[in-house]
N, C-alpha and C positions, 0 to 999 in steps of 0.2 A: 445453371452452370456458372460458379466462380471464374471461368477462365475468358469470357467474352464479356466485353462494355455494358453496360447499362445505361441506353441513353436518356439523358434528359433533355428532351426539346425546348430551347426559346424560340416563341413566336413572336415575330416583330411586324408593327405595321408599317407602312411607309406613306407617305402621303406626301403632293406638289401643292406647294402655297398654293397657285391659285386653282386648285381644286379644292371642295369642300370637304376640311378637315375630316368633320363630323362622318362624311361617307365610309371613308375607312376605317375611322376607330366603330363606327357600327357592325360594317361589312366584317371586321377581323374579331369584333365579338362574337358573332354569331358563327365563324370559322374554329373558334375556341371550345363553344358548347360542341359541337360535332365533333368536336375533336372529342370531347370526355363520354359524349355518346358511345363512341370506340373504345373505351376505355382505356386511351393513349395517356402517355406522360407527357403532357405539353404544358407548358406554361406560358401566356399572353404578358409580356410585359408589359412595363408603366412607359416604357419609351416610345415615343414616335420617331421614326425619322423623317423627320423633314429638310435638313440641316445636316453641315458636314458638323459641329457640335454635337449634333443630336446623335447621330454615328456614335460617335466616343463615350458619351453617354447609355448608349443601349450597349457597347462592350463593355461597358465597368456595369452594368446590370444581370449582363447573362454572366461575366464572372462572379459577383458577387453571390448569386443564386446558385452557382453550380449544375449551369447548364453549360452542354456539352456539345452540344449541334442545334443547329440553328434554322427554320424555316421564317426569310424574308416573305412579304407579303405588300403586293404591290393593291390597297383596296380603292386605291383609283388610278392617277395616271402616274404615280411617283416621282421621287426626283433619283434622277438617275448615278447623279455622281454621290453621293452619299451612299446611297445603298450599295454600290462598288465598292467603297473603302472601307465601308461595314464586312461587306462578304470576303474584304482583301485581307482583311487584320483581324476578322476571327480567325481562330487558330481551329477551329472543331470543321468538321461536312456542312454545306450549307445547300441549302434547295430556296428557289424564289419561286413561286407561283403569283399567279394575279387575277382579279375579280371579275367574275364575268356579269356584262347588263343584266339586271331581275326583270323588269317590266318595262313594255313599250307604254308606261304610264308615268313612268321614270326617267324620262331622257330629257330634262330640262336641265332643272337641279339636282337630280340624282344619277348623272350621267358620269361614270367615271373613267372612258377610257384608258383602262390598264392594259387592255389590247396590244394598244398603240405604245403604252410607254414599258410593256415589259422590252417590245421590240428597244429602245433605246437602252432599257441597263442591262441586255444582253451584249451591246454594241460598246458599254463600255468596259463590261466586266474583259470583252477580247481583248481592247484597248490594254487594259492591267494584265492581261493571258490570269483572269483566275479563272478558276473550273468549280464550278456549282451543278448540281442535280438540277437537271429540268424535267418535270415531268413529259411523261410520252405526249400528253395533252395538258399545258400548263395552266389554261384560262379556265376557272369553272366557279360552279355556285359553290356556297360555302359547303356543305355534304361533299361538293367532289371533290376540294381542295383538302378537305379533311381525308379524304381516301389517298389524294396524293402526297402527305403526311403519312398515313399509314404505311405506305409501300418504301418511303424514302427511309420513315426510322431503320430496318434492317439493312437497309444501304450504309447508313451511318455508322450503324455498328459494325460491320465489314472496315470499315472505312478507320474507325478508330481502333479497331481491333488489331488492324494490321500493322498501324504509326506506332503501338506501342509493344511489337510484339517481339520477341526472341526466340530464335530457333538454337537448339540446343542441341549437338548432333557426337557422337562416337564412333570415330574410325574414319579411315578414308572411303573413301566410295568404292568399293569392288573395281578391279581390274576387267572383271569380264562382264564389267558391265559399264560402258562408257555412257550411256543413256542416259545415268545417273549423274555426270560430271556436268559441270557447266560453270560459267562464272559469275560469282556472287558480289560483284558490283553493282547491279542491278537492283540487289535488294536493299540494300542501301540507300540507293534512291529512293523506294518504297516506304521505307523509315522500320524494314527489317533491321535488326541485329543478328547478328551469328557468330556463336559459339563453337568452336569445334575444339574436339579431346580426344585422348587415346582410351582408347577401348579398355586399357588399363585401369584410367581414371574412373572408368565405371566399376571395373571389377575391383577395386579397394574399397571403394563404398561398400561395395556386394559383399565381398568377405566382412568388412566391420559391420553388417546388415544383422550376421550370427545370433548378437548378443539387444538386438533392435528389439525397445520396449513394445514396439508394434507387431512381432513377428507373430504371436500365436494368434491375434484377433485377426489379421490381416491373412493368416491360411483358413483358422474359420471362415470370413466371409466369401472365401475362395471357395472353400467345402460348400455352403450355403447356396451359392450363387450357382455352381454345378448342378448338384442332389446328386453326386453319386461319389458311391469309396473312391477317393485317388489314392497313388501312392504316396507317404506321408512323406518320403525321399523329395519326391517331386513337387509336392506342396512348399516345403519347404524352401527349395533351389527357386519358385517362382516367387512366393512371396519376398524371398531376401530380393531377388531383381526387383519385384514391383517397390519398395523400399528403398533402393537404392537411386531409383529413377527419380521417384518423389521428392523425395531428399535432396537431391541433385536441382530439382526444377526450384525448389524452397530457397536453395543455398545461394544460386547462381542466376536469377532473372534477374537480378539488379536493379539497372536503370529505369527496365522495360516492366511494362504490367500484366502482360499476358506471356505464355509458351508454347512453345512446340516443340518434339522430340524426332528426330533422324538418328536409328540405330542401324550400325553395322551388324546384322545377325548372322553370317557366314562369312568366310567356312572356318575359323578358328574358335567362335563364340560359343559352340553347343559345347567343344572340350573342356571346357574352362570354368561357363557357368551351369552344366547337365542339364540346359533344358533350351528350347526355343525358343523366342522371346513374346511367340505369336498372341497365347490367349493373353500376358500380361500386358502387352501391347493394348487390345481389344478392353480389356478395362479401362485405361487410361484415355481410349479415345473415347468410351462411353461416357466418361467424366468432362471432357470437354478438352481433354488433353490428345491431340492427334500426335501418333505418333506413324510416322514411315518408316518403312523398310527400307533395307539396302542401304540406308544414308543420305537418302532421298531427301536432299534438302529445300529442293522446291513441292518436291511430296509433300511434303513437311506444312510448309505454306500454303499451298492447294488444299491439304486438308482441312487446315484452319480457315480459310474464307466458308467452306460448305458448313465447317461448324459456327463460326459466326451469323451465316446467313440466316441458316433454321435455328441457331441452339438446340442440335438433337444430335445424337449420337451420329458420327462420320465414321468413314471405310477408305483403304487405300488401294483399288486392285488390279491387276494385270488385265490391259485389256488381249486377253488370252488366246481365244480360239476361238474357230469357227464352230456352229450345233451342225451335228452331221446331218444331212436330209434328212436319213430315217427317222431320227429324235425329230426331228419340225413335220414330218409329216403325222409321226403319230400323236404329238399334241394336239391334234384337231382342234378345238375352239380357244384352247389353253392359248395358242398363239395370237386369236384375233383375226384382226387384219393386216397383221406386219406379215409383209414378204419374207423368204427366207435371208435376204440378202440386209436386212435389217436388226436382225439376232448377232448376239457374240455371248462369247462364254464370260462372263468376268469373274476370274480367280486370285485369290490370293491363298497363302498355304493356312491362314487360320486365326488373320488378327480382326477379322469383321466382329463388334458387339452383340454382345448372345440376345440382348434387345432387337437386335436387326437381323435375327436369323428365324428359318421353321424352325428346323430341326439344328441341334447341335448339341455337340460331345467333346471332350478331350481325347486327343489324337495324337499321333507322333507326324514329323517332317517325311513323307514318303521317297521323295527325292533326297533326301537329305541321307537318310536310313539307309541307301540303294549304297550310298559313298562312302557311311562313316560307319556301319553297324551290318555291314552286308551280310555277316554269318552268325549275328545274333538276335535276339528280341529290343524290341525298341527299349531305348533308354536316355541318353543324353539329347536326342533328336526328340524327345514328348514335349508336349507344351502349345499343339495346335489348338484351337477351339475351330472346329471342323462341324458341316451341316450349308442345308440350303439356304440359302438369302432370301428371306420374305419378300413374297410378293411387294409389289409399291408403287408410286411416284417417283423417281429420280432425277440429278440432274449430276451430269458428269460431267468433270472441268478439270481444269490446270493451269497455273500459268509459269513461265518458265523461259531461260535465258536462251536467247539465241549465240551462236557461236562467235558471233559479231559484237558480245554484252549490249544487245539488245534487248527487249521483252516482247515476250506474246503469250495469248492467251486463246481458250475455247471455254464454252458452255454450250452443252446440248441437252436440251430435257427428251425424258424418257420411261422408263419402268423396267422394274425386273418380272419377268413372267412367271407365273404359278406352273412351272416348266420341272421338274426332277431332271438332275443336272448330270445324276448316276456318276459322280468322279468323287476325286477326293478334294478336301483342300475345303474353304468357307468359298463358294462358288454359285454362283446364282447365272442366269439364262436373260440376259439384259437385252431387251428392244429400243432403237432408238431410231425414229424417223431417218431414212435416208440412208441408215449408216453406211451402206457400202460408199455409197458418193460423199461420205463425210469422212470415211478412212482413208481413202484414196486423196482429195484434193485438202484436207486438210492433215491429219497427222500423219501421213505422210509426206505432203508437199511440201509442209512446215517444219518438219522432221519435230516432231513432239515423241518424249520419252513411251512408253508402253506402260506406265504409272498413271492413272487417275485417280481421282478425287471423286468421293461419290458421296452425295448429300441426298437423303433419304424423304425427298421430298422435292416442289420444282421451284428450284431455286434459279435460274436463268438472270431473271432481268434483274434481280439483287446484284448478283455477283457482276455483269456486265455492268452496270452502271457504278456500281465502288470500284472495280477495274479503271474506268474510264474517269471518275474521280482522282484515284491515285497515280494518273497518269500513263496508264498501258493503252494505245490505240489501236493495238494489232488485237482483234477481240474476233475469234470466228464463233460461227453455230452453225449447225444442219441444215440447206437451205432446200426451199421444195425442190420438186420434181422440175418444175418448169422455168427454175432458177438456177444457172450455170454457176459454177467457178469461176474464179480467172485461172484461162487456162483450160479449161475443162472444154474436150472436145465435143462438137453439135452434133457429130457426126457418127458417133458410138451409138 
């Protein structure tokens, strides 16, 4: 995917004079091999830091090289105010991990309490308020520190994917739907940009789309990617949108280096452009390009962290409804061991990727059809890409202003159930630990929209921890059974 980072990691050592150089630049080679054993992109620089010097020196090295995030590395006791001003004045995600003792044959001269001196450059980095990744378990042998390398690159990519990114959005947000409104101060601070235009500005692209040297290969791959006759009316009215989008995202990212799109698709957009915006949507996001519904401009952004986190195709969907009993009791094993109180429907009317679906077909807006086309055959309302949501891994998120121009956020891992969802729309039968007590005391306590973010895979502690990177602290998930809310009565 063009539309997410590609990180390049510098790995720095750090060492305190009077510990034994040599221990760390050893201990951080062999952090290096393990690292290529993974087959990571890391590079071991030439610099030590030992020295506030030295500092400035390993930032004119990981510029020079063109790296882009940074993993400090404490392979004995470090000095702690240097490696502060290193992780203050790079500009990329930084994570500091530190050496844990190899052998109780080694505690003379090979002793290097990093233990003891991560605790101090954690103590100064507060001092500075910078925010670096710490592993869940920071101290380890070189294999493990290499693993906590592993788990942090997608952190970073989250991380920079977000500082550099532009949300692109058309129309105002629906009136009947306030859920969608919020204030975009917030992203701001996040180092979003946002875009916003008239629904117009899209449809003049759209009409000059007409005579787009792209139009005929871009409805064949449309045809292609189906396998079945559409109507060549409607090929046509999708591909000038998907052309118009593209174009638009080409014209106008600017500054920023990555996109995301927030389209107004009701109730005036099917008259105007004949079709939905659903399956062109669902290509774009297959591409790497998320695009929300409704105008959903933190949609927007939610979907791009799930697509930075995995680099696989994202989804944006209503968390909908409840599966009626009878459906949960006659899935029998289909369901597992989730309770019924742990299922929800997750719908969207048809912009989920035909990658991320069983079954799927092009379809018309059935609601939509009810209001605009009630006494004809579908036509200006077609454009869904409709079918079940493949079974899976999941991880469902958002994050999103509060009324206050505050932020908050959730990540809850999960799965979609090999369940037949029997409705319309791209809809799948989503299990997620706890959900009844995680709808109630968080998206509803917190008042979170009815829009998620669904990464097709379990993306959790990526995304929480670049959350927490980029400065959001309000971060919920599903907690067990035997773990309260605040708030949440003992007594239920």
């Amino acid at each position: 995917m063009d539309n997410v980072p590609r990180i390049k990691l510098g790995l720095v050592a750090a060492s305190r004079d009077c510990f034994p150089r040599a221990l760390s630049l050893e201990r951080a080679g062999r952090v290096s091999e393990e690292c290529g054993k993974l087959g990571l992109d890391v590079t071991l620089c030439d610099t030590m830091v030992e020295s506030e010097e030295d500092s400035l020196s390993a930032l004119k090295e990981l510029e020079d090289k063109g790296l882009n995030a940074l993993a400090v590395y404490l392979g004995n006791f470090g000095p702690e105010g240097p490696v502060s001003l290193l992780a203050q004045r790079f500009e990329g995600p930084v994570m500091v991990a530190a050496a844990a003792e190899e052998s109780a044959d080694k505690l003379i001269q090979g002793r290097g309490d990093a233990y003891c001196g991560l605790l101090s450059t954690r103590y100064n980095l507060a001092l500075r308020k910078v925010k670096v990744y710490l592993p869940e378990f920071p101290v380890g042998e070189p294999e493990e520190v290499a693993g906590m390398v592993e788990r942090f690159i997608p952190v970073a990519r989250v991380v920079a994917g977000v500082r550099g990114l532009k949300v692109i959005s058309f129309g105002p947000r629906p009136q009947d739907f306030y859920t969608c409104h919020a204030p975009l101060e917030p992203l701001y601070e996040l180092g979003v940009e946002v875009m916003e235009n008239s629904e117009l500005d899209l449809y003049d692209v759209f009409c000059m789309a007409e005579a787009h040297p792209m139009l005929k290969e871009t409805e064949q791959d449309m045809q292609a990617e189906l396998g079945e006759n559409i109507d060549p009316r409607l090929l046509d009215r999708m591909a000038r949108l998907e052309l118009a989008l593209t174009d638009y995202c080409k014209d106008y990212t600017g500054a920023s280096s990555y996109v995301a799109l927030a389209d107004k698709c009701w109730p005036a957009f099917e008259k105007y452009f004949g079709c939905v915006p659903c399956y062109v949507n669902s290509r774009l996001s297959a591409r790497g390009i998320p695009v929300a519904c409704e105008a959903d401009i933190y949609g927007a952004v939610s979907q791009y962290l799930a697509t930075a986190a995995t680099v696989k195709p994202t989804t944006l969907l209503d968390i909908n409804s409840t599966v009626p009993r009878d459906m949960f009791r006659q899935a029998g094993a289909a369901a597992g061991s989730y309770s019924h109180g742990d299922l929800f429907m997750g719908f969207h009317c048809g912009n989920t990727p035909k990658s991320c679906l069983k079954t799927s077909g092009i379809g018309y807006q059935l609601i939509m059809h009810r209001l605009m086309e009630p006494d004809s055959e579908p036509d200006i309302t077609r454009g869904t890409l409709e079918g079940q949501i493949a079974p899976g891994e999941i991880t469902i998120m958002r994050v999103q202003a509060t009324p206050g121009a505050g932020m908050a956020a959730y990540a809850a891992e999960g799965e979609v159930l090999d369940i037949d969802p029997r409705t319309f729309g791209g809809t799948g039968v989503i299990a997620i630990p706890q959900m009844a007590r995680f709808y109630r005391h968080v998206l509803l306590e917190k008042a979170f929209p009815h829009h998620t973010a669904v990464a097709f895979d379990r993306a959790g502690h990526t995304v929480s921890a670049a959350l927490k990177l980029l400065g959001v602290d309000d971060i919920s998930f599903n907690l067990p059974s035997a773990t309260l809310y605040p708030g949440e009565s003992p007594y239920w």
